[in-house]
RODO-2510 file (C-alpha; in nm, 4 decimals, decimal comma):
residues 306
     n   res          X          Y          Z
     1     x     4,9502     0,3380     5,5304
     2     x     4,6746     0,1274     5,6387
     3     x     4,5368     0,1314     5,9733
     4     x     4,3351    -0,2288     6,0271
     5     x     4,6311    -0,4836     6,0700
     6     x     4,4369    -0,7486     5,8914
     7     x     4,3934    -0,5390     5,5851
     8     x     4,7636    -0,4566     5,6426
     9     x     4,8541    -0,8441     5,6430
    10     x     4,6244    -0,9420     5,3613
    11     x     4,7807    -0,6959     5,1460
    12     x     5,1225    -0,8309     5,1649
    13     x     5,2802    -0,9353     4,8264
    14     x     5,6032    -1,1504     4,9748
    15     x     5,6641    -1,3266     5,3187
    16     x     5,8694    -1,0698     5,5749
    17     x     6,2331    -1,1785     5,5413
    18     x     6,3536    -1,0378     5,8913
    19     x     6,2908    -0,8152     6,1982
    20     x     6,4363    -0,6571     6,4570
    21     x     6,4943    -0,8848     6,7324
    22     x     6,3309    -0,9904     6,9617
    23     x     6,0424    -0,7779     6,9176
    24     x     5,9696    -0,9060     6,5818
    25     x     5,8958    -1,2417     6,7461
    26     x     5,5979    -1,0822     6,9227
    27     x     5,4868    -0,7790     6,6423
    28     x     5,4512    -0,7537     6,2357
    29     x     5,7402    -1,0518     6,1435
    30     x     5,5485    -1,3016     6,3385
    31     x     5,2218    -1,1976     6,2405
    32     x     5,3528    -1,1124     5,8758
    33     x     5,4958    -1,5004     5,8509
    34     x     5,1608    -1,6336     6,0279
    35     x     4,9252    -1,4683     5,7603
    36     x     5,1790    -1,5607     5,4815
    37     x     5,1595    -1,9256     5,5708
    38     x     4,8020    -1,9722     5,5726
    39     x     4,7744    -1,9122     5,1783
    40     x     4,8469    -2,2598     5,0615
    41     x     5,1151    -2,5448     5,1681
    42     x     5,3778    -2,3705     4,9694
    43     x     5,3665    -2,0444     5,1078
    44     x     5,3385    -2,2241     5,5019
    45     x     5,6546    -2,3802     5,4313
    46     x     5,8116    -2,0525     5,3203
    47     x     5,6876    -1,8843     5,5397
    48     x     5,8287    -2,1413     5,8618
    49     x     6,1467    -2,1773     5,7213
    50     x     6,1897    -1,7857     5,7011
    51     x     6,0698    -1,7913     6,0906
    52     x     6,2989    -2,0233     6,2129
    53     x     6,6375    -1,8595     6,0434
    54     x     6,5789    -1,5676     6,1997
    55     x     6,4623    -1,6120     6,5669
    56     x     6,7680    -1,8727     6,5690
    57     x     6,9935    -1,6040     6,4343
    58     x     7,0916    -1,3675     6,7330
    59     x     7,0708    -1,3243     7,1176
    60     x     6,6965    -1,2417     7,2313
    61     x     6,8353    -1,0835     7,5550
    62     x     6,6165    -0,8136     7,6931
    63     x     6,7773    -0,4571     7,7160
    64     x     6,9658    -0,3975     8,0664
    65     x     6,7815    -0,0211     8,0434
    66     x     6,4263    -0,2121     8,0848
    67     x     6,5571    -0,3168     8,4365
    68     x     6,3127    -0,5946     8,5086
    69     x     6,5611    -0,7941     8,6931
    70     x     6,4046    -0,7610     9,1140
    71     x     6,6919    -0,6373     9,3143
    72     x     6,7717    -0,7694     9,6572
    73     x     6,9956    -0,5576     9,7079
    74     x     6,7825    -0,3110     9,9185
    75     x     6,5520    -0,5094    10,1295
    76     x     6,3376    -0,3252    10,3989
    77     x     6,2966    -0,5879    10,6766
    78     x     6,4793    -0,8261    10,8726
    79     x     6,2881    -1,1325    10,8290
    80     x     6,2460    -1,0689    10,4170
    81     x     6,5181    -1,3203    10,2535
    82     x     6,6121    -1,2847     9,8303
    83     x     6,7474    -1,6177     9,6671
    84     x     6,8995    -1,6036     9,3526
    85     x     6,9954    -1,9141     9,1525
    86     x     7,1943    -1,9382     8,8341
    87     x     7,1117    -2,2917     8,6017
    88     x     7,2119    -2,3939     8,3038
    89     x     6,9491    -2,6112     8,1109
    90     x     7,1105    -2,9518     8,0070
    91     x     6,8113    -3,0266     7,7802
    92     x     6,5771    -2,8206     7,5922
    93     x     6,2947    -2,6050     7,7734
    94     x     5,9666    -2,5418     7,6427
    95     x     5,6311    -2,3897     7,7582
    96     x     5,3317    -2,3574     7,5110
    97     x     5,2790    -2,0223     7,3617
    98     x     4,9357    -1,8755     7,4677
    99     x     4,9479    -1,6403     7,1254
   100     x     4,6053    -1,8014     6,9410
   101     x     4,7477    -1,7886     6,5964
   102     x     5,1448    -1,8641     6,5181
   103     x     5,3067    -1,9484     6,1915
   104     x     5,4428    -2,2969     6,4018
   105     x     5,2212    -2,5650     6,6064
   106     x     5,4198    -2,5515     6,9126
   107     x     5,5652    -2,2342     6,9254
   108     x     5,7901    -2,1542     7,2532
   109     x     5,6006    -1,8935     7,5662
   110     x     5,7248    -1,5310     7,5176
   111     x     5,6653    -1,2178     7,6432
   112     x     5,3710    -1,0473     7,4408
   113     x     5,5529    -0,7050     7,4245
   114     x     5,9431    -0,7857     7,3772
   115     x     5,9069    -1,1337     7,2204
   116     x     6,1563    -1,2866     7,4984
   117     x     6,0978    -1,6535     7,5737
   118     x     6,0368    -1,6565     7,9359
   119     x     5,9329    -1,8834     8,2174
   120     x     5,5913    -1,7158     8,4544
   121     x     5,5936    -1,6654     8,8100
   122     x     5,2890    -1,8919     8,7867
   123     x     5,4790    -2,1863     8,6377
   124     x     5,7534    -2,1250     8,8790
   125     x     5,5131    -2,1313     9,1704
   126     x     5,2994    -2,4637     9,0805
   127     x     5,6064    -2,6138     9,0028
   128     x     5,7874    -2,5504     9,3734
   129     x     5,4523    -2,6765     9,5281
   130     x     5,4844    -2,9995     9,3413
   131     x     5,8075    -3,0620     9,4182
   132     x     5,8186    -2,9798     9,7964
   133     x     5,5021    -3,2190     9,8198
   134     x     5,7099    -3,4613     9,6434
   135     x     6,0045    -3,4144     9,8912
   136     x     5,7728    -3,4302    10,1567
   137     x     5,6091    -3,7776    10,0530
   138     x     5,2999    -3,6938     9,8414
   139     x     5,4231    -3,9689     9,5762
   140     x     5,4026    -4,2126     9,8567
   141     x     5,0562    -4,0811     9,9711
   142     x     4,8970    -4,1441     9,5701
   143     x     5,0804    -4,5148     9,5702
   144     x     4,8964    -4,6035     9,9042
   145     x     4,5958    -4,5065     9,7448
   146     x     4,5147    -4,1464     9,8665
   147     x     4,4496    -3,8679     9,6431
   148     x     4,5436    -3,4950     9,6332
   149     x     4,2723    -3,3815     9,8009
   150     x     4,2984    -3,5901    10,0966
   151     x     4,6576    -3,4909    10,1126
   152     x     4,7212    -3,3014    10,4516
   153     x     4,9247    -3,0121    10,3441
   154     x     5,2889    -2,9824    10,5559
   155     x     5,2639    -2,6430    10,7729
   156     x     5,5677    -2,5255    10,6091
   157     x     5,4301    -2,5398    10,3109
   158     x     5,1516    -2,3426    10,3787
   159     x     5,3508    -2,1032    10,4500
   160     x     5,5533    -2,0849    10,2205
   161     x     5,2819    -2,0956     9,9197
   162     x     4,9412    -2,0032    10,0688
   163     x     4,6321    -2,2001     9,9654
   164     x     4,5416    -2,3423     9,6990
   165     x     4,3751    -2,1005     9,4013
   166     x     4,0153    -2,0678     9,4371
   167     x     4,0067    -2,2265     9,8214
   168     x     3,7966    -1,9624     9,9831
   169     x     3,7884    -2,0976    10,3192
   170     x     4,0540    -1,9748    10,6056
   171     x     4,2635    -1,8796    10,2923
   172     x     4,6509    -1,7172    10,3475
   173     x     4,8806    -1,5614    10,0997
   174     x     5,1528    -1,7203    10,1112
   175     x     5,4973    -1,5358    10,1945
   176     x     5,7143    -1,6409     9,8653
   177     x     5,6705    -1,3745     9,5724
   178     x     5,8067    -1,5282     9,2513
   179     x     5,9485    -1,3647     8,9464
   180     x     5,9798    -1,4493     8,6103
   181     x     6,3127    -1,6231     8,4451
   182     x     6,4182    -1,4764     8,0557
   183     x     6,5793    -1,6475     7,8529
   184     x     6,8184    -1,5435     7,5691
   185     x     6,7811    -1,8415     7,2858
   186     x     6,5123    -2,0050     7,1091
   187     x     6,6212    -2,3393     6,8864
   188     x     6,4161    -2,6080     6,7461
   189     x     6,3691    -2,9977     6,8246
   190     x     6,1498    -3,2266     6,6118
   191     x     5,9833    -3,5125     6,7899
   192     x     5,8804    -3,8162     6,5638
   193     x     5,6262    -4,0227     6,7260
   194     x     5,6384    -4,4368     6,6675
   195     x     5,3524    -4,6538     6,5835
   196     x     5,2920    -4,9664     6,8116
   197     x     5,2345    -5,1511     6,5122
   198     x     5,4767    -5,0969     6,2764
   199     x     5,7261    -4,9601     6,5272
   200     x     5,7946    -4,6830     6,2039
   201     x     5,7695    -4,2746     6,2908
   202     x     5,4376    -4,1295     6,1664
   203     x     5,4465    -3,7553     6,1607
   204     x     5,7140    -3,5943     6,2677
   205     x     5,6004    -3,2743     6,5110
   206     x     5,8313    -2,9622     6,5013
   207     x     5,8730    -2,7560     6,8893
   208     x     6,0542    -2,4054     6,9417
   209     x     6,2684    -2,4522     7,2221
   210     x     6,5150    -2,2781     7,4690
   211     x     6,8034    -2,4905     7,3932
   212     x     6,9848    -2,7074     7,5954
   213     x     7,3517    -2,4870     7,7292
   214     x     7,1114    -2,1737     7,8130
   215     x     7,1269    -2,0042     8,1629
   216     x     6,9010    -1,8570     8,3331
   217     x     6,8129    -1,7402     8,6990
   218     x     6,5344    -1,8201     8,9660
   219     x     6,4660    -1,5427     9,1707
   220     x     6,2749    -1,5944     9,4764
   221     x     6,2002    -1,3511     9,7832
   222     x     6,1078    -1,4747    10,1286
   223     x     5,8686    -1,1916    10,2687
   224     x     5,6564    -1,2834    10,5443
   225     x     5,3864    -1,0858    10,7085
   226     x     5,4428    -0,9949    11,0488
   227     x     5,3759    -1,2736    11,2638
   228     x     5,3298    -1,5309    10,9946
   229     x     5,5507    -1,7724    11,0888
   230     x     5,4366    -1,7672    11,4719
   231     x     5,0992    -1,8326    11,3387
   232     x     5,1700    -2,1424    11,1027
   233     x     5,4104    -2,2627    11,3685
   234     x     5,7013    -2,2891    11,1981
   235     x     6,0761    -2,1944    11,1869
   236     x     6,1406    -1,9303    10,9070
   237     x     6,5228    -2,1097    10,8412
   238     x     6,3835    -2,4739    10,8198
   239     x     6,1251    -2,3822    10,5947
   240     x     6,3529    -2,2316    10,3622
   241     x     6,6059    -2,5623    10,3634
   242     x     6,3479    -2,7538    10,2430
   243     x     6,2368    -2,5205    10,0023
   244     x     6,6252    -2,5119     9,8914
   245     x     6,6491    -2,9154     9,9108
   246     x     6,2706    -2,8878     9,6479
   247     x     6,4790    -2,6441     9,4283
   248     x     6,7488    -2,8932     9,3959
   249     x     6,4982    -3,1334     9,2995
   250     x     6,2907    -2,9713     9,0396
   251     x     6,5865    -2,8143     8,8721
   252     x     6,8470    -3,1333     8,8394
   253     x     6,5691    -3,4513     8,8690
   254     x     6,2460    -3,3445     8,8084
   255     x     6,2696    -3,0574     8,4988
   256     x     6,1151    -2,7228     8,4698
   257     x     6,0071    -2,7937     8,1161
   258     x     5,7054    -2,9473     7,9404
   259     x     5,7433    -3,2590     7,7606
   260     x     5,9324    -3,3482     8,0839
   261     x     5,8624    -3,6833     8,0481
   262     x     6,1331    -3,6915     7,7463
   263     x     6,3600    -3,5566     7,9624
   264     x     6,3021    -3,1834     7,8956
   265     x     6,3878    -2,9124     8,1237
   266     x     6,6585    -3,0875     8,2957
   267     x     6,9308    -2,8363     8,4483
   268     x     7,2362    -2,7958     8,6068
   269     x     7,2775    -2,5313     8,8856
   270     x     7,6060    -2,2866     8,8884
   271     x     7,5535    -2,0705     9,1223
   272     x     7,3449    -1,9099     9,4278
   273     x     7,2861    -1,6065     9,6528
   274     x     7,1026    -1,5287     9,9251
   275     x     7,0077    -1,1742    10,0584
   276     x     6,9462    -1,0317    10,3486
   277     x     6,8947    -0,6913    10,5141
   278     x     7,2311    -0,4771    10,5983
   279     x     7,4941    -0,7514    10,5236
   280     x     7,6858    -0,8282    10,2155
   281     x     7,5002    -1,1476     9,9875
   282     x     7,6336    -1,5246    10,0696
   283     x     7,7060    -1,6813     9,7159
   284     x     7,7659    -2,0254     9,7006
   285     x     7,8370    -2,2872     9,4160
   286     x     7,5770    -2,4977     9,4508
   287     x     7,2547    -2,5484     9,6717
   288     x     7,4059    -2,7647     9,9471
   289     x     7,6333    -2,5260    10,0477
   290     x     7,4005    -2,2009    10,0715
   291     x     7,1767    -2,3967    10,2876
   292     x     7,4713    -2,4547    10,5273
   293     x     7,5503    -2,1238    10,5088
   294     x     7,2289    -1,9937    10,6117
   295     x     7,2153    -2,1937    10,8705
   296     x     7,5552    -2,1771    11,0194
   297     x     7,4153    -1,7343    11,0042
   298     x     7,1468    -1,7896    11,1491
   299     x     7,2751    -1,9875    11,4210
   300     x     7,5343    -1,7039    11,4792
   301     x     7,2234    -1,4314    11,5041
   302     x     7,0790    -1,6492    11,7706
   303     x     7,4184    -1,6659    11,9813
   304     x     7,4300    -1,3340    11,9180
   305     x     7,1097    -1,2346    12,0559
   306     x     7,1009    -1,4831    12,3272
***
């Protein structure tokens, strides 16, 4: 047994055949199939084919036991609000890998540890920004000629997102946490780009994929500090349509996907919940009608209190 992986992997006689998934896509198949294929053009071929049978062969689901699902179920305040919102991707998703060396070009994002394709808090985040600017007009703003920096960020979208990274100058948090959405499939799409010229493909490029038909879940949780809202003056319950009405748009026009100017990342929603402290979850089919919802209970809470 040798103790230096790179001894380990230049010692191997044959290209790994198969792993236990999904781990293998993040530990010794991957890197087995990645230090097989750099040994000539034969052995790369090999050595990609062998890759792509098996992360295509089974579910890559993570373990219920790991429990990294969030659970709303529980929430300690009144003004803290969990959204939950089931899609199911009508075209394929994909995220560059940030692994340095892979046995493919374009390999899919996954989790370093289980090997789960999966898209980051971070990605879900700049991706809600972008589209509630774009609800609230920023495409408009660029085609009259501003730019993003002159842009003069909506209050509500201050609050809901905080300042920009790095902005070091009255700076807020902003009171959305994000989580991460797993996904259970990788596939594969080839892309052949077209000479101008001779309108022929040149080289056809090969991308690991979540495939289109996969679901998967947003999870979002509303938690304000105290006071927050009073202090970027605005109301907690419009903030959060709009936010609903950006969700809409990112998942069913805009895509959640790289490559989404081929139409990737496209989905459908199924399904949503929203959850609040003490009372049983509102589920709704689609986003429309959980916005109405929340409304129509928070106008209740206000008779009530009045």
């Amino acid at each position: 047994m040798r103790f230096d992986l790179y001894a380990e992997l230049a010692s191997q006689t044959a290209c790994p055949t198969d792993g236990p998934l999904p781990g293998a896509l993040a530990s010794d198949f991957v890197n087995g199939c990645t230090s097989w294929s750099a040994r000539g053009s034969q052995e790369r071929n090999e050595a990609r084919d062998r890759y792509r049978q098996q992360a295509a062969s089974a579910s890559l689901a993570l373990p219920d036991w790991l429990q990294l699902e969030p659970s709303f179920e529980n929430l300690p305040h009144d003004e803290w609000l969990g959204l939950e919102v089931d899609f199911t991707l009508e075209s394929p998703w994909y995220s560059k890998d940030n692994r340095p060396f892979h046995v493919l070009d374009n390999p899919v994002r996954k989790d370093r540890v289980f090997g789960v394709p999966y898209m980051s808090t971070a990605s879900w985040k700049g991706l809600l920004r972008w589209s509630c600017r774009m609800e609230e007009g920023l495409l408009r703003h660029l085609e009259r000629g501003g730019t993003i920096d002159d842009w003069d960020e909506p209050a509500w979208i201050l609050h809901l997102f905080g300042n920009e990274k790095g902005e070091g100058e009255d700076f807020q948090r902003g009171a959305l946490a994000f989580f991460p959405t797993w996904f259970s499939k990788v596939g594969f799409e080839v892309i052949n780009p077209h000479s101008r010229k001779t309108r022929a493909g040149t080289q056809p490029i090969l991308y690991e994929v979540v495939p289109a038909g996969t679901r998967g879940t947003l999870r979002l949780l509303y938690a304000p500090l105290p006071g927050a809202a009073v202090r970027d003056g605005v109301q907690p319950e419009q903030a959060i349509g709009r936010l609903l009405d950006a969700v809409e748009a990112l998942l069913t026009r805009y895509g959640i996907s790289g490559k989404r100017t081929a139409g990737w990342g496209a989905a459908r929603v199924h399904g949503c919940r929203a959850y609040r402290k003490g009372g049983a979850p509102l589920q709704e089919s689609n986003l429309a009608a959980l916005k109405k919802a929340l409304n129509s209970a928070s106008e209740r809470e206000e008779s009530g209190n009045g």
